[in-house]
C-alpha positions in Angstrom: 28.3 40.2 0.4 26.6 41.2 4.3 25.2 38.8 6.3 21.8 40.2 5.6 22.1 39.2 2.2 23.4 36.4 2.8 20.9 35.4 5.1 17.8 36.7 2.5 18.9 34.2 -0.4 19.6 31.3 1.7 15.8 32.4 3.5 14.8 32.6 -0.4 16.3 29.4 -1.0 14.4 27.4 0.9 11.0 29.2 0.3 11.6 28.0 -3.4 12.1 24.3 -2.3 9.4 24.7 0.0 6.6 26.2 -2.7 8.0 23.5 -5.1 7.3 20.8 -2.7 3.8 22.5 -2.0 3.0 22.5 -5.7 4.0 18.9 -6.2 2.5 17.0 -3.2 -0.7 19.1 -2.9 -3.5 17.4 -5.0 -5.9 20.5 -4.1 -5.9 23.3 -5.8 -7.7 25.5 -3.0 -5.4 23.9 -0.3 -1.9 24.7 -2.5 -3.0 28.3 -3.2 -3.6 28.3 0.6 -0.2 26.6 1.4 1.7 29.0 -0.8 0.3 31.5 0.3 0.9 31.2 3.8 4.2 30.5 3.5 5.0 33.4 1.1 3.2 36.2 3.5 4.1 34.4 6.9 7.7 34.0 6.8 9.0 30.7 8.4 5.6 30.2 10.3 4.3 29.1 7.3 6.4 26.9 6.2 6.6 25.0 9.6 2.9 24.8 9.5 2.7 23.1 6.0 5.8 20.5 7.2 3.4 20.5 10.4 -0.2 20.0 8.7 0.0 19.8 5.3 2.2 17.1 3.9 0.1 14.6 2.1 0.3 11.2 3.3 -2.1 9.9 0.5 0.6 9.9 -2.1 3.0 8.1 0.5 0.9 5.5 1.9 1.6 5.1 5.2 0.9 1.6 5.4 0.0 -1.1 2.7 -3.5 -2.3 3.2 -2.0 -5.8 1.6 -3.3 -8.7 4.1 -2.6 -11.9 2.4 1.1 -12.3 1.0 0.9 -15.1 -1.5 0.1 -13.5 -4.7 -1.8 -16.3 -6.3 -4.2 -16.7 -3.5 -4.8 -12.5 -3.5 -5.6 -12.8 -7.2 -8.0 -15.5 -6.2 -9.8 -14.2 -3.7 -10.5 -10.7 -5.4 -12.0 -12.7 -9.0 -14.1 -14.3 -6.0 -15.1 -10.8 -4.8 -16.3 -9.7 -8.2 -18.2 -12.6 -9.1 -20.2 -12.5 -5.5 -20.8 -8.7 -6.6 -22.1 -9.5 -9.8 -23.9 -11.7 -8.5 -25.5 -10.1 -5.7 -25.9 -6.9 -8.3 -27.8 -9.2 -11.0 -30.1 -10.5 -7.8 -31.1 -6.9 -6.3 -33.5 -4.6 -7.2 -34.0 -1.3 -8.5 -32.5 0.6 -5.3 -29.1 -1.5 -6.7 -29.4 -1.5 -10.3 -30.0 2.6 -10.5 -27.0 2.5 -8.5 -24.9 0.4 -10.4 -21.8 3.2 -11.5 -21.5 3.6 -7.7 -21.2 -0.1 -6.6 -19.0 -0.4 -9.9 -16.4 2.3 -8.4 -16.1 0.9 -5.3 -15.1 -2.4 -6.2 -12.9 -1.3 -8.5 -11.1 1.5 -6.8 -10.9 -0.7 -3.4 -12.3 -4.2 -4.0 -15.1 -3.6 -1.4 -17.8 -6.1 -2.3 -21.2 -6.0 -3.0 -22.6 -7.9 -0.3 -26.4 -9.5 -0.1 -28.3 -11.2 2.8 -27.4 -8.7 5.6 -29.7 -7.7 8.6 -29.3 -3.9 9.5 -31.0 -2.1 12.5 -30.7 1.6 12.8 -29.6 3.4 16.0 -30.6 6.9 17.1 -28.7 8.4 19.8 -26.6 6.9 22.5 -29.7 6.0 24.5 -30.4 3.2 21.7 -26.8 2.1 20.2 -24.8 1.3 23.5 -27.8 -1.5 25.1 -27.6 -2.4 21.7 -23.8 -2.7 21.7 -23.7 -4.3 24.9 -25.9 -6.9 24.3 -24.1 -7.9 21.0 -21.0 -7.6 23.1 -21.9 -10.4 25.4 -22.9 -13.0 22.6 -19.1 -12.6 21.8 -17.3 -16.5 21.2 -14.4 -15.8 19.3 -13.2 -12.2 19.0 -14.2 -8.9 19.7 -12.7 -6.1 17.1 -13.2 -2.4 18.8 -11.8 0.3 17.4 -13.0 4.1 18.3 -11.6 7.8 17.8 -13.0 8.8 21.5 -13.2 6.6 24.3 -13.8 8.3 27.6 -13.8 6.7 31.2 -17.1 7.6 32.0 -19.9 5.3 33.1 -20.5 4.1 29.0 -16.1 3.6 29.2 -16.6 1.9 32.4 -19.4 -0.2 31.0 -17.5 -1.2 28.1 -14.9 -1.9 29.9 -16.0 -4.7 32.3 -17.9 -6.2 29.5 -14.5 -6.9 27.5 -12.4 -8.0 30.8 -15.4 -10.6 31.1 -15.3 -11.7 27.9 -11.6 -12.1 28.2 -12.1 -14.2 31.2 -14.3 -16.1 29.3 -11.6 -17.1 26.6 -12.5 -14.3 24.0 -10.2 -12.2 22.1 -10.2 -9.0 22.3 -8.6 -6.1 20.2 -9.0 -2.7 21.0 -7.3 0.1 18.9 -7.9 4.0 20.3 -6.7 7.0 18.5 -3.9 8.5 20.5 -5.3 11.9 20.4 -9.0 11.5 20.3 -8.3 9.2 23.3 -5.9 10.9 24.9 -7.5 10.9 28.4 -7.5 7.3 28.8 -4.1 6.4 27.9 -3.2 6.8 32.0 -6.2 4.9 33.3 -8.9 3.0 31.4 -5.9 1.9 28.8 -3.6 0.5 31.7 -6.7 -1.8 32.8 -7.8 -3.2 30.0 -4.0 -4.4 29.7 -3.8 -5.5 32.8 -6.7 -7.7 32.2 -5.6 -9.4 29.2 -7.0 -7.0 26.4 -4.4 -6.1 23.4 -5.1 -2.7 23.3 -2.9 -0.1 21.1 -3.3 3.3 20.0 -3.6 4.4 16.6 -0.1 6.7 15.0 0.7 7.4 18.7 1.6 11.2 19.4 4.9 11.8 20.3 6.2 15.4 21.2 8.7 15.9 18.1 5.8 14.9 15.2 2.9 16.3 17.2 1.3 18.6 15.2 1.3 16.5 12.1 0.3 13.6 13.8 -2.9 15.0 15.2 -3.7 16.2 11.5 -4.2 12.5 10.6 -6.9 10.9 13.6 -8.6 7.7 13.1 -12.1 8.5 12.9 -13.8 5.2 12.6 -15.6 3.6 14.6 -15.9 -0.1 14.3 -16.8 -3.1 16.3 -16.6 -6.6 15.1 -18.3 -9.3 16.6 -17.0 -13.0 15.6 -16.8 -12.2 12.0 -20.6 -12.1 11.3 -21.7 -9.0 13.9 -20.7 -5.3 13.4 -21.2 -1.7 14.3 -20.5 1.5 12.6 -21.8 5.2 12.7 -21.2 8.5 14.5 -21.6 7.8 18.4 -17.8 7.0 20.3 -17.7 5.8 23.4 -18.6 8.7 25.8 -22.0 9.2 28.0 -22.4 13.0 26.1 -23.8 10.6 23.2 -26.9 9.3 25.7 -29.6 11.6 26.3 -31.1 10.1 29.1 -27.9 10.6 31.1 -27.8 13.6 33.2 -25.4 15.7 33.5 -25.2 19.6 34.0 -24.7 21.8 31.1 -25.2 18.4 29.1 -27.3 19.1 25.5 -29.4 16.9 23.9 -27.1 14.8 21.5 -28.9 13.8 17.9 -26.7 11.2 16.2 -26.8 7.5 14.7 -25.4 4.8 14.1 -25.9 1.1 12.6 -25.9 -2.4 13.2 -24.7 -5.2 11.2 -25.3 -8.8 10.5 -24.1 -10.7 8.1 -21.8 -10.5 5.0 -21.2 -6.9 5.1 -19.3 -7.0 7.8 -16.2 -9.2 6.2 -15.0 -5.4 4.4 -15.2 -4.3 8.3 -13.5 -6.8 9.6 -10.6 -6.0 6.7 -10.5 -2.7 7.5 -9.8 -3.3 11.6 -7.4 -6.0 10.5 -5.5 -3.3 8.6 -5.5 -0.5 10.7 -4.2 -3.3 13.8 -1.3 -4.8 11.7 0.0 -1.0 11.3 -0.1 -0.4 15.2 0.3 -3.1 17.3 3.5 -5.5 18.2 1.4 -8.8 17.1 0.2 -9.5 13.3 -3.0 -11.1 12.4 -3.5 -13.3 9.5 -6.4 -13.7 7.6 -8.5 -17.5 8.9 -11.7 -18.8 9.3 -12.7 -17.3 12.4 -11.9 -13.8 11.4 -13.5 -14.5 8.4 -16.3 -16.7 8.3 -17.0 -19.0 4.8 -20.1 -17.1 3.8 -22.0 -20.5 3.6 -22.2 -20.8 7.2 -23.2 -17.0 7.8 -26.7 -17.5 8.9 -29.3 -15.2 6.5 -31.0 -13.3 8.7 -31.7 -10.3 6.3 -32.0 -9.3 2.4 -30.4 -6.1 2.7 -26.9 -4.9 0.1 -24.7 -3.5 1.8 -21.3 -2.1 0.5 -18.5 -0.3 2.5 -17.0 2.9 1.7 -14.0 3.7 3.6 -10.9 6.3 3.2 -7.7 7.9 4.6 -4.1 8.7 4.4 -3.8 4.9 3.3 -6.0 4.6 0.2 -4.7 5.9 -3.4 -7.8 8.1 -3.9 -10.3 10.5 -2.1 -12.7 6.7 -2.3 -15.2 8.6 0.4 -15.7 11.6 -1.4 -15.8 9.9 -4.7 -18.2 7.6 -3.5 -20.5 10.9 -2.7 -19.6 12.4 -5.4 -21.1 9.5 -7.6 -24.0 9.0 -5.6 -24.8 13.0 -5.7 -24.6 12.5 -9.8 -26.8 9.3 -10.3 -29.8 11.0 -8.0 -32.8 12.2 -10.1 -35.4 13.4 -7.1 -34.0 13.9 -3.9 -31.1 14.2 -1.9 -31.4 14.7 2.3 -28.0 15.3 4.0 -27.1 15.4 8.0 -23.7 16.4 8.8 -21.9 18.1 12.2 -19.4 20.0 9.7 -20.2 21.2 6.1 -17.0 22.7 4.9 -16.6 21.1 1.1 -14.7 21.3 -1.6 -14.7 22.7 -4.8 -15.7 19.3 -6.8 -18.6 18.5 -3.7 -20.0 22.1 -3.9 -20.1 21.9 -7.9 -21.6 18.6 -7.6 -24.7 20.0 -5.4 -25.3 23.0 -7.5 -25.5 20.6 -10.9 -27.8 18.5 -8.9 -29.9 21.1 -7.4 -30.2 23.3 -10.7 -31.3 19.7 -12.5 -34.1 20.0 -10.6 -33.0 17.4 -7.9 -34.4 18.5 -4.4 -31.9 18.8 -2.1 -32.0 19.3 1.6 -29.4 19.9 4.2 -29.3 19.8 8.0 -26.7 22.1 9.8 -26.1 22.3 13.7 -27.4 26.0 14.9 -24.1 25.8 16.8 -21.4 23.4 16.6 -18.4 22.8 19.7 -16.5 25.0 17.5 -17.0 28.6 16.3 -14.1 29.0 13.5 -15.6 26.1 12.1 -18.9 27.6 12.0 -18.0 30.7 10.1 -16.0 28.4 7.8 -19.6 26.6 7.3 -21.9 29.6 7.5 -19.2 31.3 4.6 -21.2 28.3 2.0 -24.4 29.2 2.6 -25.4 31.6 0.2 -23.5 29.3 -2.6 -26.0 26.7 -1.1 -29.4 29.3 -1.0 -28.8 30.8 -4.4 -28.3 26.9 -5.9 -31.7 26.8 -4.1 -30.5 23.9 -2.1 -32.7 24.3 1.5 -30.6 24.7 4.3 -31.8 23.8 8.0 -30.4 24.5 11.3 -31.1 22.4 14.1 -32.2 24.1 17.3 -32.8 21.1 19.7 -29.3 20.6 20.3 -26.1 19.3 18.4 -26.7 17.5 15.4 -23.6 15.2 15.2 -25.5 12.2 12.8 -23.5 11.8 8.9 -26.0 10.2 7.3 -27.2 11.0 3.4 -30.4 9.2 1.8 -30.2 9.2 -2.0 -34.3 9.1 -3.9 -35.5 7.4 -1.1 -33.6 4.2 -2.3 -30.2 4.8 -0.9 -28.7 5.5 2.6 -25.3 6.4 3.9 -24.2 6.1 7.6 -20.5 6.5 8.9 -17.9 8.5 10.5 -17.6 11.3 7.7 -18.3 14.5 8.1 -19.0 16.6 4.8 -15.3 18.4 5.2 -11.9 18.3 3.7 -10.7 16.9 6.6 -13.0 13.5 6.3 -11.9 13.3 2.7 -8.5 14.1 3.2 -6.7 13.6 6.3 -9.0 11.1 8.5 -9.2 7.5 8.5 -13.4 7.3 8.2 -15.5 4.5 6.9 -19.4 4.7 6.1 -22.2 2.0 5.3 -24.1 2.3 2.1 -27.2 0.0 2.1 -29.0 -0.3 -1.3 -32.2 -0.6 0.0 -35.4 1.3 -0.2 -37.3 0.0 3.2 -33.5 1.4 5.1 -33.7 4.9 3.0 -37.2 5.1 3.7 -36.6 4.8 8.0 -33.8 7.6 7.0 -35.6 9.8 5.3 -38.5 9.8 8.0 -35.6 10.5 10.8 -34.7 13.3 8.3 -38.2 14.6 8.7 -38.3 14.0 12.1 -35.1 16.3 12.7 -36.9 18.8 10.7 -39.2 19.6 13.2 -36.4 20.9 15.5 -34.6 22.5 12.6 -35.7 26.1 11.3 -35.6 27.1 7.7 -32.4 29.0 6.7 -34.1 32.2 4.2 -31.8 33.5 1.6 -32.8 37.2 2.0 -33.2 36.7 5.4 -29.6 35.7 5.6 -28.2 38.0 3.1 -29.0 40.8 4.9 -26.4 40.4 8.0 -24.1 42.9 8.6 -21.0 43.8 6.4 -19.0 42.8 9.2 -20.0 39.4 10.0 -19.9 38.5 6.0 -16.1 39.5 6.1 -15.3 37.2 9.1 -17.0 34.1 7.4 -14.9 35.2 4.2 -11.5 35.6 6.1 -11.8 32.1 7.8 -13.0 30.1 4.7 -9.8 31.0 3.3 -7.9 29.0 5.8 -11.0 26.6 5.4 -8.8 24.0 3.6 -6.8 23.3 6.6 -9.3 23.4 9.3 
């Protein structure tokens, strides 16, 4: 036998193992075919790219989401969970109760309650959530929770910054988790001062050269800030001044996006969630107490809203983000409005529309004209004729970049978060999003929606159908690596 033959079974050898392992861990079918592909028509570059991007962490869990060790106080404390849900289910209203199969799943799939009593305020743009932010930031007695996928040290990092060295000063706690790549221009400089001040700050699966690649294909997109137990923030907007549109700054464009305040028992699954992600980066474990979470007797009522938390990555057993949409998308009988940076779906979320939208369920979409990336945009502009001839309306906003993930179900339901409409959000990212069963909160969403539509322009189906051959066949070569963007 020559070498070169030698060489071509041991090359075929591990291609086998390789597709074999690409079958079995791949949940996806798009993604496997993908996978297998690649690595079948681009020898050894393929393969290093799925060992690279595409092993899937879900089915490993990289960390157990298990804070309290004693088994028989666990047990307890999720029958407690359910029986607050019920209840707080048999006290709502119709915006709940046609909602029920959703609340249902998300209890059961990830014991996120059903939470009543809660205050929410609604942010738009930079300009509105970081005075906001601040001034919650300063009431701070206890603890302050911070956790962000970009932090820059710009004027809003700076900002931040001596706000949580005061607070320190003051006798307050203060966690602060960044995502190593995300973040990666502060680990030299803003990082090193808030350590040097006293805050615990850690990044989030910290890149190092030998696991790069695959590190930076699972980021922690949240972000969350938890004030005392009883005060919290989530949405789209991370700390950077690009976010505020009142700051000027050449070439800077006008930044649409929002985010949501918190206040009351909603933000106990928040609070969970930090807790995890902190116990699986940093040196120091927190338990569980009083302070981080609050007996919801003395959690002052200062609103009647239900809220529930979705949240999802490469440490829960299933997609609970998408499925959360996905059930949502199914109960809705009128309307559906949807604002998202990045529409690249998947085959279930794409059927799921078209049902909907063919049931006679009016369903409305809000695109950026031009996103910060323009393979990403001929991966999205590649769905738009499955959305046109669903007769789903598509709009593309012209005023500047439309970054806001928010989704308002019959005017009775709203979503805000950190996920995009991608396979990346479903799959890869650590995201979390807000759903607030509540028809005065959907209402104030879906007049934002109509506000947006007044800098957004109408996407026609023949219109659009009749670009050139050429630009069709770009937007179909690049939604076949879609899956792994």
């Amino acid at each position: 036998m020559s070498l070169l033959h030698f060489i071509q079974i041991i090359y075929l050898l591990i291609l086998s193992i390789v597709c074999v392992r690409i079958i079995y861990d791949t949940r996806n079918n798009t993604k496997t075919l993908a996978y297998l592909l690649f690595a079948i028509f681009a020898p050894f570059v393929g393969m290093a790219f799925y060992f690279l991007f595409g092993i899937n962490y879900r089915t490993r869990k990289m960390y157990s989401k298990k804070l309290i060790s004693n088994t028989e106080l666990a047990e307890k404390l999720k029958k407690f969970i359910h029986s607050y849900s019920k209840q707080t289910f048999d006290e709502g209203d119709d915006a709940v109760k046609n909602y029920e199969e959703l609340a249902n799943m998300l209890l059961k799939d990830s014991t996120s309650p059903l939470t009543s009593n809660n205050a929410v305020k609604l942010l738009l743009n930079g300009e509105n959530k970081f005075p906001e932010l601040i001034r919650a930031l300063k009431t701070a007695k206890e603890h302050i929770h911070i956790e962000y996928y970009i932090v820059e040290d710009d004027e809003s990092g700076k900002e931040i910054e001596s706000i949580l060295i005061q607070k320190v000063k003051e006798g307050v706690a203060v966690k602060f988790i960044y995502d190593d790549y995300g973040s990666r221009s502060i680990r030299n400089t803003l990082v090193h001062r808030l350590r040097a001040a006293g805050v615990k700050a850690f990044p989030f699966f910290k890149v190092r050269f030998v696991t790069l690649a695959n590190r930076l294909n699972y980021r922690n997109h949240r972000k969350i800030v938890v004030i005392d137990g009883v005060t919290a923030f989530i949405g789209g907007i991370n700390i950077s001044d690009r976010y505020i549109n009142t700051f000027e700054k050449p070439g800077k464009i006008y930044w649409r996006d929002t985010h949501l305040r918190i206040d009351g028992p909603g933000v106990q699954y928040l609070q969970y969630l930090f807790l995890c992600d902190w116990n699986f980066c940093a040196d120091v474990q927190l338990e569980p107490d009083n302070k981080l979470f609050p007996p919801l007797g003395s959690i002052p009522k200062t609103g009647n809203k239900i809220v529930q938390i979705a949240a999802g990555g490469p440490d829960s057993g299933t997609p609970v983000i998408l499925y959360s949409i996905l059930q949502a998308i199914n109960l809705a009988t009128k309307e559906i409005l949807i604002s998202t940076p990045y529409f690249i779906p998947n085959e279930s979320l794409l059927d799921a529309l078209t049902i909907a939208s063919l049931g006679g369920v009016k369903i409305k979409i809000i695109l950026p004209l031009k996103s910060d990336s323009s393979i990403v945009d001929l991966a999205v502009q590649s769905y738009y004729s499955d959305l046109l001839s669903a007769g789903i309306e598509v709009y593309r906003y012209q005023r500047g970049f439309i970054h806001a993930k928010t989704m308002v179900f019959d005017q009775q339901l709203g979503m805000i978060g950190t996920s995009n409409m991608d396979i990346r959000s479903f799959d890869l990212n650590f995201e979390v999003n807000a759903i607030i069963y509540d028809k005065e909160v959907a209402e104030i969403l879906h007049n934002h929606f109509k506000e947006d539509l007044k800098y957004s322009i109408r996407l026609e189906a023949e219109e659009w159908n009749k670009r050139p051959g050429y630009k069709k066949l770009k937007e179909k070569a690049v939604r076949l690596i879609s899956p792994l963007l």
